[in-house]
N, C-alpha and C positions, 0 to 999 in steps of 0.2 A: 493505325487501324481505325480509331476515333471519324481520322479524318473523311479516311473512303468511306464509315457508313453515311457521314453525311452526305460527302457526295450521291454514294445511289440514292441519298434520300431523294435531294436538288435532283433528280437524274427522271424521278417518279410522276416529279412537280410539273418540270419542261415537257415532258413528252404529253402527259394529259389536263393540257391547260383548262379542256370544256369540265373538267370535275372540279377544280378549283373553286371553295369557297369566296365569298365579297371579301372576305376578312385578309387580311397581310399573310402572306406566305415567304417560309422560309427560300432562300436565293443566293448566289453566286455575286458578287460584284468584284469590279478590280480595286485593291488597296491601294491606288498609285498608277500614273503615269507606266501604261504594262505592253511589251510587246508581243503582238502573236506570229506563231511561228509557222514555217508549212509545214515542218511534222517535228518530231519530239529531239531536241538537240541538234538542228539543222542550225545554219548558219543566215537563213532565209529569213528573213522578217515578210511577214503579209501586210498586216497593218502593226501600227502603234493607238491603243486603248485611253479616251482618258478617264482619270482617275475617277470612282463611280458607276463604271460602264456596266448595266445587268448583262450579264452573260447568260446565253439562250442554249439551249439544247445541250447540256456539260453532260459529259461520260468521263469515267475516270480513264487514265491508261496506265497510270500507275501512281505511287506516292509524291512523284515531282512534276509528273505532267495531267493536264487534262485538254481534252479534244471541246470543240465546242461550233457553234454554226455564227458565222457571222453575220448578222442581221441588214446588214445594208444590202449585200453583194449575195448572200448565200453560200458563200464558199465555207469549205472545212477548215479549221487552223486550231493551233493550238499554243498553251498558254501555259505557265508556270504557277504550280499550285500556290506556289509561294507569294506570287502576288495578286493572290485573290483571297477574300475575306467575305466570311458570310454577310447576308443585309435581308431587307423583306421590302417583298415586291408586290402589287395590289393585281388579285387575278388578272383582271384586264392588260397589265402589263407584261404578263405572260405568253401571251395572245399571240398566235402566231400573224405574220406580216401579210402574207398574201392569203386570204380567207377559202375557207370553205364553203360549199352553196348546201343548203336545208330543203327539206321534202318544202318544205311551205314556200320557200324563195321561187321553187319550179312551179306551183300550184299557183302563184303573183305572175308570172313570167309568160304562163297561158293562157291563163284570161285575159293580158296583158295585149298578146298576141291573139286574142279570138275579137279584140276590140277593134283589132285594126292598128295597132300601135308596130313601129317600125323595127324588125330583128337586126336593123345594121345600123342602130341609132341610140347614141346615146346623148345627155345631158351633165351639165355641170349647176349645181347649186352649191355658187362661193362668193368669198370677196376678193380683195385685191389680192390673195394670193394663187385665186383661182383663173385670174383673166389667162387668156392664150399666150400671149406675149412670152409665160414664165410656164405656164401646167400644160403640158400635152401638146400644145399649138403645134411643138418640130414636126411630131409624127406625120401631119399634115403639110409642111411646110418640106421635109427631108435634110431638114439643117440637123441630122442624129447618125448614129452610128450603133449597132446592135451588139456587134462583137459576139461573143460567144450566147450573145441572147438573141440571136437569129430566129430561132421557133416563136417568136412572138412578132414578127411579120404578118402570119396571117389576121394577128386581131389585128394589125394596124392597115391589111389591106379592106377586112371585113368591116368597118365604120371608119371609111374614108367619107371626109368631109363632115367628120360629126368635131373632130381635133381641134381645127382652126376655128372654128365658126363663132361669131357673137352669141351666148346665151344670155336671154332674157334675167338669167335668174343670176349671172354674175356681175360685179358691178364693183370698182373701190370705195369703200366705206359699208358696204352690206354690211348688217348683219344677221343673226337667226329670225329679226325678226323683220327684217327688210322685203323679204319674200312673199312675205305674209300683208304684203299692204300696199294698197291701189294707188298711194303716195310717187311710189318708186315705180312705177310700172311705164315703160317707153310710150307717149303718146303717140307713136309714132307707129308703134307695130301693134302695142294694144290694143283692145277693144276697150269701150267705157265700163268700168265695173270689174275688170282683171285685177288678177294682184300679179305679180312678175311670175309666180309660181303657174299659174292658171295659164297666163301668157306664152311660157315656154313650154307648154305641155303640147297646146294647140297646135304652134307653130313645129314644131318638132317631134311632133307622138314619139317620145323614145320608148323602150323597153328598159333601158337602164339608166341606173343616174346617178353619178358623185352625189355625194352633199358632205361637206369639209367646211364649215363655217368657223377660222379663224380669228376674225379679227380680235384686238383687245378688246372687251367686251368689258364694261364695269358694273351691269348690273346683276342680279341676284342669281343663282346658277339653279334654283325653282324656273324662275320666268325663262332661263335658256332652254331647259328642258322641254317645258310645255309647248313653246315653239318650235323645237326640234323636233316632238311629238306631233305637232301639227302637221310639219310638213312631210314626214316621215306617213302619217295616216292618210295624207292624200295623194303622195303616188301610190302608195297601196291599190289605195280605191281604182286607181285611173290603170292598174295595172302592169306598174312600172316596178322593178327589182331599184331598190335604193342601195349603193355603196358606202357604208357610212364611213368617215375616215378619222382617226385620231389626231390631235394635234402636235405638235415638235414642242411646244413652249408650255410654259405653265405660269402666267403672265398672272393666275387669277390665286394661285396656290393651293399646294394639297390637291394637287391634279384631277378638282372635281369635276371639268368640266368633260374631259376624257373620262372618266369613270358614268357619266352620268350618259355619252354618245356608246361607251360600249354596252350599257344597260339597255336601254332604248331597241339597238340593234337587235340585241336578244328575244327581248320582248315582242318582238316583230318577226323576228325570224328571219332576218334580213343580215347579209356579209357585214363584216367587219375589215377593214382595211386598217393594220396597227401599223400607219406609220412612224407613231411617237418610236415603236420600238426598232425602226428600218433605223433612223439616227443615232440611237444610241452609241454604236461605236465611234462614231465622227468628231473631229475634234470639235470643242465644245460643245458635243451632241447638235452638231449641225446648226446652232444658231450665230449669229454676228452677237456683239458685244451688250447690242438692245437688250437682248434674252428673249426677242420674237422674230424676229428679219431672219429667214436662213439664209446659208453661206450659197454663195453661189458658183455653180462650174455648170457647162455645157451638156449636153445629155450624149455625149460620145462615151457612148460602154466600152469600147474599146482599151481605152485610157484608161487603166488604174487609177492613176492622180484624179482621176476627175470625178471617181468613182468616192473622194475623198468630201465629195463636196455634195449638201443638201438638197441643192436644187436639182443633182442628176438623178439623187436617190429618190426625190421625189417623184419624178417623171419614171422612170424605172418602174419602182414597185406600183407605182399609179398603173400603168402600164399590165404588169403582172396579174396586181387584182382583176382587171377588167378581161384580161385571157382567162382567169381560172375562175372567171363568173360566167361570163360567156361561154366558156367547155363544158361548167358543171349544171348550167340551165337547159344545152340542148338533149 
């Protein structure tokens, strides 16, 4: 009995992450190496959990099973109470994966659009994990498969040619504050006095715009911020909806620098895109051995297996957020 009230507590947490205090909140994780199941004593495995994995959306179904949502894929499955143990989870980590849009994001989005800025265009501001080659580039390319995620054809028919293209603002080695400086800016497409940020605005008026600045970063997670803020306040201004996205790695520790992108977003009023928490079931939680490289598979939704690996799940939900920005700004 102990048991179930916790769970409906966990049960209160998952379903309304926007009330969650900054502070650690109680949570579900796996004690071990855990299989989930398609329903409660089936012989089915869906996936295999590893050990730590926060578990999203738990409802009890009874003292030995619980039902739960799996964060990569979105499917339903279920899990043996037995091998999950309480833990605490920082609001943000709560977050659901593909965001919601804010009165304020549509209020960015039309003046955005009264500026002249492009409805079938968007932008990437990243680093080498953001080039085309690995994020989004197939959509464009058609080396992908949708599978049961078919209904996300239209975003990828509605910003064709925005997938592949060079942006200004991505680059191997960027960082938060690469964007922000006339240093890095293509002499080639720049004008004198651009920074890459200003650069890609011009050339591409988008209406939307990643910004996912992974790299390892060594300096102070103040000075990340304020640069994050920077860039974050001027596509505001310019009238562009920014996507912000979480990272997979925690390369900096104590996962300030995700805590400080899902702030920021808030503060602005602008989606959140929680990748960190799309990985979590994956084995290693989607990273290679580094503890920043993700694991790599091909973005054929189709394949389960491949569904197993960071790089589809990245593209995937990348994908998702940018449909359910795009439906909830028109």
């Amino acid at each position: 009995m102990l048991r179930l009230i916790l769970i409906a507590l966990l049960l209160l947490i998952a379903v309304a992450p926007s009330q969650l205090s900054a502070t650690a909140q109680g949570a579900l994780c796996t004690a071990q190496i855990a299989a989930v199941y398609e329903c409660p004593d089936c012989a089915k495995v869906l996936f295999r959990y590893p050990k730590d994995t926060l578990l999203y959306n738990v409802t009890p179904v009874n003292e030995a099973w619980l039902g739960l949502t799996d964060t990569a894929t979105g499917m339903t499955g279920f899990i043996r109470a037995a091998e999950t143990q309480p833990c605490v989870a920082a609001s943000w980590q709560l977050r659901p994966v593909v965001p919601s849009v804010s009165e304020r994001a549509r209020q960015i989005y039309a003046r955005g659009i009264a500026l002249g800025n492009n409805p079938k265009a968007f932008s990437i501001i990243g680093d080498c994990q953001s080039v085309p080659a690995f994020f989004l580039g197939v959509f464009d390319r058609g080396d992908y498969a949708l599978g049961k995620y078919s209904d996300l054809q239209a975003t990828i028919d509605h910003f064709k040619g925005s997938f592949n293209r060079r942006n200004m603002t991505v680059h191997s080695g960027f960082n938060v504050a690469s964007v922000l400086t006339e240093t890095w800016a293509d002499p080639q497409r720049c004008e004198i006095g651009e920074t890459p940020l200003m650069c890609e605005y011009r050339l591409h008026k988008p209406s939307i715009a990643f910004v996912i600045m992974e790299t390892i970063w060594s300096g102070d997670v103040a000075a990340y911020e304020s640069h994050l803020r920077q860039i974050v306040s001027y596509l505001v201004e310019q009238g562009v909806v920014p996507i912000l996205g979480t990272k997979a790695d925690n390369i900096e520790g104590g996962h300030r620098v995700n805590a400080v992108i899902a702030q920021v977003a808030d503060e602005f009023g602008v989606p959140l895109w929680n990748f960190w928490l799309a990985v979590q079931p994956l084995p290693n939680h989607g990273l290679q051995e580094d503890g920043f490289h993700l694991t790599f598979s091909r973005s054929i939704f189709s394949d389960p297996l491949r569904l197993r690996g960071a790089w589809a799940i990245r593209n995937l939900t990348a994908l998702q957020a940018l449909d359910a920005v795009w439906r909830g700004l028109r």
